[in-house]
N, C-alpha and C positions, 0 to 999 in steps of 0.2 A: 705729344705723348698720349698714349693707349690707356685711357682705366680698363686694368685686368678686373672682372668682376669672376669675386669668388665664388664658387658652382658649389648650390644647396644639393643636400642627398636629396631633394626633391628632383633638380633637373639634371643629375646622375641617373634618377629613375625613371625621366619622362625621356632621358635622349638615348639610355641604353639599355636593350635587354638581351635576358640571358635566357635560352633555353636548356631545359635538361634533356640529356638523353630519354629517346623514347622507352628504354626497360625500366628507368626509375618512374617515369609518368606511368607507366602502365602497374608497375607495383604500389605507388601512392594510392591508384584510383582502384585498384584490387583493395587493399588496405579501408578505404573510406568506404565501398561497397558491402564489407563486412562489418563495418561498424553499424554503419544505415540497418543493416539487417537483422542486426543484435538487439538495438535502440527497437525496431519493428515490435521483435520479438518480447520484449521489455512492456512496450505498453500493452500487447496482447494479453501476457502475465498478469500483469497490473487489471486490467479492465475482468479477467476472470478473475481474481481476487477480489476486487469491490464485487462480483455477481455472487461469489460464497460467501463472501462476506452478511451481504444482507440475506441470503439465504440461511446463514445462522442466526441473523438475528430474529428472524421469523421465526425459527424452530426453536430459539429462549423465548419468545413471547406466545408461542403453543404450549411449551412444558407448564409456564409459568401460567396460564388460564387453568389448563390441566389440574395443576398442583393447587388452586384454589379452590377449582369446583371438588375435589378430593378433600382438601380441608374442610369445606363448606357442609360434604356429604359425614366427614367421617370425623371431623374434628383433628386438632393438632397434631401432630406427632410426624416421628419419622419414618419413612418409609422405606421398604427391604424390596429395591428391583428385582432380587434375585425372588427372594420368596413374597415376595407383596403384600407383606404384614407390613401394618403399624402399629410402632409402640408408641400409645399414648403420651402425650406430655404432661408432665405430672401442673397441673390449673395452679398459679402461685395465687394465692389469697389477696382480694384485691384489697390496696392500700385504704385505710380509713384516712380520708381529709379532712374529719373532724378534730382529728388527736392533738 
């Protein structure tokens, strides 16, 4: 007597393959070339972002020099881009730590 040995989907897949028509392979691979391309495009996007990105933060850490030595020259207060007046801030009395 024969032992039938039962056939794993492993050696379903090692003893038989199946090809697809050539217009579906051709449309899959159309398909994954436009994604690769998009994904491209993506990190492109990405990597000029991080370059504005720290390009702004440079340009908060200019104003913010700026805005000091302005302080520094002219004393507190808020400034008018439009008109470039500052209206002083009114000095709060400093706290007595003796009280």
């Amino acid at each position: 007597m024969a032992d039938k040995k039962e056939k794993t989907m492993e050696d379903i897949a090692v003893s038989s393959e199946i090809k697809i028509d050539d217009e579906a392979l051709k449309e899959l691979k159309s398909i994954r070339g436009s994604q690769q391309g998009l994904q491209l495009e993506i990190g492109a996007l990405e990597a000029h972002k991080l370059a504005l990105v720290s390009e702004l933060q440079k340009l908060a850490e200019t104003l913010k020099t700026k805005m000091t030595a302005l302080e520094e020259k002219y004393g507190k207060g808020n400034l008018s881009l439009e008109t470039g007046i500052i209206t002083p801030l009114p000095e709060k009395p400093e706290e007595n730590v003796n009280s």
